[in-house]
N, C-alpha and C positions, 0 to 999 in steps of 0.2 A: 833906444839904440841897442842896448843889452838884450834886449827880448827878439829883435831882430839879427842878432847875430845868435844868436842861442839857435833860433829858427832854420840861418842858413846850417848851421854845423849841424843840426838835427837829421835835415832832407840830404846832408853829405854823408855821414854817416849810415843812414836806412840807403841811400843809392849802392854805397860802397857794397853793406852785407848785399845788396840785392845779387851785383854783381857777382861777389865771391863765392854766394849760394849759385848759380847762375852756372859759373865755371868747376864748381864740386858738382854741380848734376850731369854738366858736360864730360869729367871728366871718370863719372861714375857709367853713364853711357858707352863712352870709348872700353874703358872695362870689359861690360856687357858685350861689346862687339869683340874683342881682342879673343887672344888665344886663349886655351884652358886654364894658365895659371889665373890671367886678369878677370877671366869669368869665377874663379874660385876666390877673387880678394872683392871684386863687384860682390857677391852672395855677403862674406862678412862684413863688408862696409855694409848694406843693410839693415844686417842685425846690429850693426850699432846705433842705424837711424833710427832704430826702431826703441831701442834703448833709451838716448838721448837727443833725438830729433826733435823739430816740431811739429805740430798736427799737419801742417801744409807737407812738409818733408816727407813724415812718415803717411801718407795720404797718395804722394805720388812717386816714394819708393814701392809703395802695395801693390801698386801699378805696374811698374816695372819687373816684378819677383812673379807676380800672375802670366805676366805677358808672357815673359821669358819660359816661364814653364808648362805655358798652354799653346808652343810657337805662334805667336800673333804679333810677333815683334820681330822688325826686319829692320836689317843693318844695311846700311849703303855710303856713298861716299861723304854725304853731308850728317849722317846721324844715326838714327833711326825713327822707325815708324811702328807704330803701332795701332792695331787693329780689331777695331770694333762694330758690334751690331749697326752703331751710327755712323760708322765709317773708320775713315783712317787721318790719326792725327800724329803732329812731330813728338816724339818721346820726352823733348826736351822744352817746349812750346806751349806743347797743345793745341798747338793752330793745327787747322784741318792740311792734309796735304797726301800723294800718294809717295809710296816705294818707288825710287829709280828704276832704270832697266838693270838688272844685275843685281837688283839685293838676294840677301842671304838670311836665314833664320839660326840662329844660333842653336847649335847643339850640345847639351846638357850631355859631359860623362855622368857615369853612377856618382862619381866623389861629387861632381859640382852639384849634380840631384839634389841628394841628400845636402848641400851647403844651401840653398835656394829653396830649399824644403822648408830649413830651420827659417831661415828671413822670413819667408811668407808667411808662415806661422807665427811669428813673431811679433811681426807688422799685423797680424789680422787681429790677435791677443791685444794689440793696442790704438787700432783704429775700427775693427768692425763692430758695426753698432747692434750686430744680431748676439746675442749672447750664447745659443748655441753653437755660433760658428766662436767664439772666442774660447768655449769650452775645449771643442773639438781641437782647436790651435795650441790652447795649454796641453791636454793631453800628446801632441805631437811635440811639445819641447820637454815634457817631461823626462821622455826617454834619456834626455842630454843636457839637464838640468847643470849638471858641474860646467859643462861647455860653454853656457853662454854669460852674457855680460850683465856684472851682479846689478846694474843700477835697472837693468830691462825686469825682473820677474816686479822691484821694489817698484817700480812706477807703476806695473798694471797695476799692484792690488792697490796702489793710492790711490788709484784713478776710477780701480772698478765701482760699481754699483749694484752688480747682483750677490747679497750677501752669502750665497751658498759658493758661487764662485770663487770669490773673493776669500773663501775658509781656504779653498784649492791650492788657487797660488800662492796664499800665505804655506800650505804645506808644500808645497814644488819647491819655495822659495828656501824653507827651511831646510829641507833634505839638500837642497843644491851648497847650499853653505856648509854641512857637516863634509863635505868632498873639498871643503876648499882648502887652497896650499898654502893660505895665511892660519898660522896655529890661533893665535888672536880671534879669528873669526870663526872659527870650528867652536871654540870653546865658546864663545858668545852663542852663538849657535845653540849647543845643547844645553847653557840655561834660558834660553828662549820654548822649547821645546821642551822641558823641564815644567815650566812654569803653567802647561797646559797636559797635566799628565792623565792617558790613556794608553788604548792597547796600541794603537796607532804608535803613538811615541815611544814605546816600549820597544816597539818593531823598528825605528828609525836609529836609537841610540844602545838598544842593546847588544848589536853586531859589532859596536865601536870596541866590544874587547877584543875584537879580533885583529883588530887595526894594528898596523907596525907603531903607529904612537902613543898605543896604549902600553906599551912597555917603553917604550925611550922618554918619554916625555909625562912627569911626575904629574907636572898640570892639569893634564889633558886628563891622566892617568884619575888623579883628584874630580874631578869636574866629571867625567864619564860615569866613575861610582858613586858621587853624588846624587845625578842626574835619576840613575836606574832606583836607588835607593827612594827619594821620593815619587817617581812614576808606580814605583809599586805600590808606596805608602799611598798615596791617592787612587787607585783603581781596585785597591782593597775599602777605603773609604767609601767609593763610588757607589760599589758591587755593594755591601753593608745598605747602602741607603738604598740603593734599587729595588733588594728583596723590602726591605721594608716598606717603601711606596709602593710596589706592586701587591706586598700583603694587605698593605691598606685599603687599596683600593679593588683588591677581590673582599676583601671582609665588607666594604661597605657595600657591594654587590647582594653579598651573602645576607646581610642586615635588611635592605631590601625587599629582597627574595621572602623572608625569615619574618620581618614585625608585621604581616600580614596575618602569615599563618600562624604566631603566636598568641593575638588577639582572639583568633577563633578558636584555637587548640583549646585555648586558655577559658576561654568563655561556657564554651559548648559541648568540649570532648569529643569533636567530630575531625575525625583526621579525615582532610580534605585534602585526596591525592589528585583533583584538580588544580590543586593551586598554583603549580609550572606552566599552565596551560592558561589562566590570567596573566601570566608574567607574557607568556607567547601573546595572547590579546594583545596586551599595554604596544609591545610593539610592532604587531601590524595592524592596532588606531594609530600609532607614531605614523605610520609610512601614510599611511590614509590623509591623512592631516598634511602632511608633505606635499604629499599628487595632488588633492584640493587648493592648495595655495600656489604648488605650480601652473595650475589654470583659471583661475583666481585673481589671484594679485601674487605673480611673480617678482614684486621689488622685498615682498615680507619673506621668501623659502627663506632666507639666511636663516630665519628667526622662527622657524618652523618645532624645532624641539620648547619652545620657550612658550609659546601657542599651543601648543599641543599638552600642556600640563592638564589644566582642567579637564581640556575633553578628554584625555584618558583617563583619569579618577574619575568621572561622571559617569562615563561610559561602561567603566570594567565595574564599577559599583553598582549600577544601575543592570550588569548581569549577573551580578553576585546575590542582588537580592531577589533579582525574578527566581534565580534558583533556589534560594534560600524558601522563599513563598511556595513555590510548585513541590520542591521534591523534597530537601534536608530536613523542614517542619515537623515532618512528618515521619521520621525515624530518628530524630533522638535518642530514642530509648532503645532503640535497636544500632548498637554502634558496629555490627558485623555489617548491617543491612549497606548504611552509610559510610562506610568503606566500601562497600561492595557501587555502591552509587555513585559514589564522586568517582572512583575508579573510570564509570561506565561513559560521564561526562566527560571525562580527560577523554576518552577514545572518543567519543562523538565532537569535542572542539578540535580535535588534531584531523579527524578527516574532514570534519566542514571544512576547515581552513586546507587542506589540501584540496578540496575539488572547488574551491573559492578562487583561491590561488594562485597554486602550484607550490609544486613542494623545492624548489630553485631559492636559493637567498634572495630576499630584496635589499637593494641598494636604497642608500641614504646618503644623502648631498652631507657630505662634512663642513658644519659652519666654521666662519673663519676665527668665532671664537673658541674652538675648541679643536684647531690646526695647531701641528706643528708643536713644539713644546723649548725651554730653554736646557741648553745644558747646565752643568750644576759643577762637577768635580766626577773624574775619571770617564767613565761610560754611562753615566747616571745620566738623563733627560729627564727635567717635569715636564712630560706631556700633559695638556690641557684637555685633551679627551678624558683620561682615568683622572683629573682631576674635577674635572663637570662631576664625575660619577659622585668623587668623594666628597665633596659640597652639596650636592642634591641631595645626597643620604643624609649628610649632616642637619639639611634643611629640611627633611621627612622628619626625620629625629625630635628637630625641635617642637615642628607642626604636631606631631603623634604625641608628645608628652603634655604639651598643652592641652589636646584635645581631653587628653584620659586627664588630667589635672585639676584644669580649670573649665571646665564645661561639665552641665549637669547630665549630658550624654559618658562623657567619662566616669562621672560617679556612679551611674547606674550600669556601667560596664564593669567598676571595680568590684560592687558591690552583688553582682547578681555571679561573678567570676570566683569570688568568697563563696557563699552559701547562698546558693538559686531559690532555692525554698523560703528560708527567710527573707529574700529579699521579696518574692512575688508576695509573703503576707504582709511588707508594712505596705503595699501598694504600686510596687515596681512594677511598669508593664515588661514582662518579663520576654514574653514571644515579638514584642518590639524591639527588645534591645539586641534579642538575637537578630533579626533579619538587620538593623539596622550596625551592628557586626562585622555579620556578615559581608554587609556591604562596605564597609571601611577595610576588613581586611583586603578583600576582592582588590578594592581601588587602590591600596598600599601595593598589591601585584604586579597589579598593571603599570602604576610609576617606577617601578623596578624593570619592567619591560624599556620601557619609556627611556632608563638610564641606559639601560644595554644596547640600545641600538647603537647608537654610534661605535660600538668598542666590539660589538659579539657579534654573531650569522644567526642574524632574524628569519630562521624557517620556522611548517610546524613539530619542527623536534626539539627547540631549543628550551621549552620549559620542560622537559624530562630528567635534563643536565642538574638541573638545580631543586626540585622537589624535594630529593634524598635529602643533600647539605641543608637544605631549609629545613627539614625535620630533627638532624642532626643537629645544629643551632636549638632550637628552639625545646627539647630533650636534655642538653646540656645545660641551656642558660636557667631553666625553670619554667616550666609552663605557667605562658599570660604576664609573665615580668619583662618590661621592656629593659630591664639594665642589663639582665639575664643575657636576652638576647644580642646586646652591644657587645658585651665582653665573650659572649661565647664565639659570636661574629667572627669579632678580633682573634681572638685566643686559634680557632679553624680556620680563618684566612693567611696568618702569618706561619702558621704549624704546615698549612698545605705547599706553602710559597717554600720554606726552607724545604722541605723535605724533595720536591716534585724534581729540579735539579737533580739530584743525589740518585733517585730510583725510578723516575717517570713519573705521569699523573695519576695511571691507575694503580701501579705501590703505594703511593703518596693517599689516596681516597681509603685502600685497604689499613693500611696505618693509623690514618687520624680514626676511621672506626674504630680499630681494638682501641684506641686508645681513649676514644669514648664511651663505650664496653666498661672498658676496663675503673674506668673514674665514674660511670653510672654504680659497680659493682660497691662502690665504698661511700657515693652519696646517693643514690636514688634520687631525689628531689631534684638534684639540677645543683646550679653555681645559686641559685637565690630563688627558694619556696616562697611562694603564695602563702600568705597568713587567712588562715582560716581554716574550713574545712568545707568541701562538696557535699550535697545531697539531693 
């Protein structure tokens, strides 16, 4: 008996809102049909459906606010009509039906434009399902962020789902509150905004000393220099950590670039001004390796950098030592000659690969592991692109000390790096360990290529960029020492990063040279000499 009376009161109750929703549509209608004041209170009843409404409501006020402003809605004595591709249905209905003789189409002054602007915009921010069209909708209330009704911007971002969006309106949202005539909510406000400090915020609450209640009201007044006080403190914190992730992550480039050519400098005494031009290799076998898997097996591209590891150390190794064999063998002892030969290689792999080609960048699908990045504090991002770099370097790092450590290739690389001569008389194959060197630096190149693609413009010019700085590195840190090379890495990546701000990139290159000039002038040997001696 109780669940049966619960029952009837239920089906009374959903009749009754049916109704009274039924009679507010009706009465939102006649609006729309009335003079221009009733057409200007129709636009703001709207934007409060659109605010507070429900999906069904604000679904067929969108309707209503489109009609009106695209004239396809005609007013007559029973209502109105509205008009579609599929026909013409009641506005108030939805049942199919035509305009009497004698309807009329409502005419939008400027003032009610702009009032049926903002609704439709409103209404689209909270029912269309296209997220460019909700973009486009936010940017059209933005202009008039103070005007509308606070619970409308707070519902879309509750509601949205595109999280880049959804950053938007939380900032519409926020800016539309620091305007608001409640002091209470201003000041909540700018520690909201406070709490997320950047230039952005800086831009939103620094004007606030201009404000009349930055002198009448102590609060406000408190809370406003607050506010700027730590926006600063955090975008100086930011900027701090940015240069220093992006020093890191050009040094680990640099390291890259640099433990290839150190192994051979260090080994051999052959300055190989090819070795930018391996680095160039590594990444068009990257792009190679790419286009094969796009025709291949298209479900693996994502994973195309990850696949591509081996085949480029094989490959660029595997040309390091043909050239090692054909031509470097064999001037040794002439280190003019072979400067003068690696020189002549770099120009011969820079034109193949131009009339291979083309000398135009090649594109590189960006995996989705190494999209996008999280914010951190101020203007800082860890992007995951320059962080692949700085982890792959770290994982070269590990692999290359291993190799020189614990493998009997690395001892016969330390040891013939000490004293060549002695080591070929206790039995060291000595012209082995070169070419095979050779071929380890070559392939540490080309994995260095392999890093840059996703972050650099993979033409045939880009190993010429970095040649110099690898020499420089590997000069400073001590020839043939891998710690040498980390720290020297370090020391010219974060030296180039702070300065390049301050005077440009080519000050910044002029620079770190005197300044490794200058610190050659007082050690020669580098940050960490080889123990032994050449012969």
């Amino acid at each position: 008996m109780t669940r049966g009376l619960a029952l009837v009161l239920w089906v009374l109750v959903v009749a009754w809102c049916s109704t009274a929703r039924a009679e507010e549509r009706a009465d939102l209608i006649g609006k729309v049909c009335g003079d221009a004041a009733a057409m200007g209170e129709a636009g703001r009843a709207m934007t409060g459906i659109a605010a507070e409404g429900s999906p069904d409501d604000r679904a067929w006020a969108a309707l209503i606010a489109r009609s009106v402003m695209d004239r396809k809605l005609s007013c007559d004595a029973t209502g109105a009509v509205v008009a579609s591709a599929d026909g013409s249905v009641d506005a108030l209905t939805r049942a199919a039906r035509r305009a009497a003789d004698g309807s009329r189409s409502p005419l939008l002054s400027l003032k009610n434009r702009a009032v049926f602007e903002t609704a439709d915009a409103a209404l689209a921010l909270r029912s269309s399902p296209d997220p460019a069209r909700r973009a486009a909708a936010l940017r059209t209330l933005e202009r008039q962020a103070s005007n509308l009704p606070e619970q409308l911007l707070e519902a879309a971002g509750r509601d949205e789902s595109n999280p880049g969006l959804k950053a938007q309106i939380a900032a519409v949202a926020q800016g539309a509150a620091l305007n608001s005539p409640d002091m209470d909510k201003r000041i909540a406000a700018i520690g909201r905004i406070a709490s997320s400090p950047d230039r952005r915020a800086l831009a939103l609450v620094g004007p606030l000393t201009n404000d009349p209640a930055y002198g009448a009201n102590t609060d406000f007044r408190r809370a406003v220099d607050a506010a700027i006080a730590a926006i600063r403190r955090g975008i100086t914190i930011g900027d701090t950590l940015a240069t220093l992730y992006n020093g890191l992550s050009f040094a680990s480039i640099l390291f890259m670039a640099a433990i290839g050519l150190a192994v051979i400098f260090g080994l051999m005494g052959v300055i190989n001004l090819a070795q930018g031009e391996f680095i160039m290799l590594g990444g068009y076998i990257t792009w190679l390796v790419q286009e094969a898997l796009r025709q291949i097996a298209p479900g693996m591209l994502q994973w195309y950098l990850i696949i591509a590891i081996p085949v480029v150390f094989l490959a660029t190794a595997a040309i390091g030592i043909v050239l090692e064999a054909i031509l470097l063998r064999h001037l040794y002892r002439r280190p003019l000659m072979s400067l003068l030969a690696t020189w002549a290689v770099s120009l011969f792999l820079i034109n193949l690969v131009r009339v291979t080609f083309g000398t135009q960048n090649l594109q590189f699908v960006t995996p989705f592991y190494i999209t996008g990045g999280v914010p951190v504090i101020g203007d800082f991002i860890f992007t995951w692109n320059r962080m692949f770099a700085i982890a792959f370097a770290a994982v070269t790092l590990g692999l290359t000390w291993g190799l020189m450590r614990l493998t009997p290739l690395g001892l016969n690389i330390r040891a013939v790096t000490q004293n060549r001569t002695m080591a070929g008389c206790i039995g060291i194959a000595v012209r082995r360990v070169d070419m095979l060197a050779f071929g380890l630096g070559s392939g540490l190149a080309g994995l260095a290529g392999l890093a840059l693609a996703p972050i650099y413009s993979v033409n045939p010019q880009m190993g010429q960029n970095f040649v110099i700085d690898s020499f420089m590195v590997v000069v400073l840190g001590g020839v043939g020492t891998i710690a040498g090379t980390i720290v020297a890495a370090l020391s010219i990546g974060q030296i180039n990063v702070l300065i390049e701000p301050l005077w440009g990139a080519v000050a910044a290159k002029v620079i770190v040279l005197l300044m490794i000039i200058g610190f050659l002038q007082w050690r020669p040997e580098g940050l960490f000499a080889v123990k032994g001696r050449r012969k």
